[in-house]
C-alpha positions in Angstrom: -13.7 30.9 -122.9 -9.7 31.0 -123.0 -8.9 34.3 -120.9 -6.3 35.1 -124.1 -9.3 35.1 -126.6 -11.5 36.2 -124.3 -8.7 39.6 -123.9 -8.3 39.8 -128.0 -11.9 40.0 -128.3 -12.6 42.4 -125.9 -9.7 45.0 -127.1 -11.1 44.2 -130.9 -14.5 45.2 -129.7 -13.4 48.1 -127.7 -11.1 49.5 -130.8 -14.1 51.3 -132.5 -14.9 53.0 -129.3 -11.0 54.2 -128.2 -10.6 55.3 -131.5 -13.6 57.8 -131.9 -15.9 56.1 -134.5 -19.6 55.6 -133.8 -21.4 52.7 -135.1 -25.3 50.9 -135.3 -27.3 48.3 -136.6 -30.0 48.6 -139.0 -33.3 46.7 -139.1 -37.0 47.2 -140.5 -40.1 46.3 -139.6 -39.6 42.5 -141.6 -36.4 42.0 -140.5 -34.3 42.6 -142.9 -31.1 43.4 -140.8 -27.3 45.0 -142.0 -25.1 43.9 -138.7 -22.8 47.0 -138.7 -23.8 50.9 -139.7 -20.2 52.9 -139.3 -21.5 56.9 -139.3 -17.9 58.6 -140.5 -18.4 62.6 -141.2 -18.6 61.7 -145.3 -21.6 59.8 -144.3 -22.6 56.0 -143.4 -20.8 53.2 -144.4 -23.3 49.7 -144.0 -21.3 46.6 -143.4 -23.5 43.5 -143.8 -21.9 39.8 -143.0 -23.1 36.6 -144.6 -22.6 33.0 -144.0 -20.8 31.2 -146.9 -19.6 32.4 -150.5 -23.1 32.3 -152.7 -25.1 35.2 -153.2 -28.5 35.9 -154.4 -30.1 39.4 -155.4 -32.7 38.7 -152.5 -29.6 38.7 -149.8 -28.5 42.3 -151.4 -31.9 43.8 -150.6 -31.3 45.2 -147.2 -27.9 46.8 -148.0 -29.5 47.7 -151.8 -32.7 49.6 -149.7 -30.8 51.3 -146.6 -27.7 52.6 -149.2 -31.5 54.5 -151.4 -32.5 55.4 -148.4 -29.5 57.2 -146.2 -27.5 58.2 -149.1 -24.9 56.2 -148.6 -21.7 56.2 -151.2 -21.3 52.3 -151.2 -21.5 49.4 -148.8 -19.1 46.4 -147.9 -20.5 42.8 -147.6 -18.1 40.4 -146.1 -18.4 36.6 -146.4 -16.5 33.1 -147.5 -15.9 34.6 -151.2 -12.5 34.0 -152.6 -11.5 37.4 -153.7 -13.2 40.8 -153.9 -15.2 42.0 -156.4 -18.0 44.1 -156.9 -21.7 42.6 -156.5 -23.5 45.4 -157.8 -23.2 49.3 -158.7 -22.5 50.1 -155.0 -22.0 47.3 -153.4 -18.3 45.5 -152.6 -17.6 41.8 -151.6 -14.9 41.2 -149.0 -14.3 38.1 -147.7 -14.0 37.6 -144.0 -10.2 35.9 -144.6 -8.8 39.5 -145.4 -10.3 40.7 -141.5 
């Protein structure tokens, strides 16, 4: 690996940690996975992070059933989209080219 990405990636990794903020992943007993749980003190934000731009109701599941579960406000999907919008009540899209 180039030892200057290799340096960025480590520092963007470590940034959660230096700056305080705890964070998990969440997955149930069929898999269903969200790849980033971000506890803050007004609760848990679930970040979940798809390949491509095209969604289905099926890929909002996970987020849809931890969000019922925990409480949560809202969650954050990132992926290839083209702009953000919201893809259901509580759910936004962010695509990856605004990270």
């Amino acid at each position: 690996m180039n030892p200057l990405l290799s340096k960025k990636l480590s520092a963007a990794c470590n940034a959660p940690l230096k700056a305080g903020i705890d964070f998990n992943f969440y997955r149930t007993r069929d898999k269903a996975e969200i790849e980033l749980i971000i506890d803050t003190s007004s609760g848990h934000v679930p970040i979940d992070i798809k390949l491509g731009s095209k969604l289905n109701r099926r890929m909002l599941r996970p987020m849809q059933t931890f969000i019922a579960d925990t409480g949560a406000k809202f969650g954050i999907l990132v992926n290839s989209a083209e702009k953000i919008e919201m893809v259901s009540d509580n759910i936004v899209q962010i695509p990856a080219t605004y990270f």
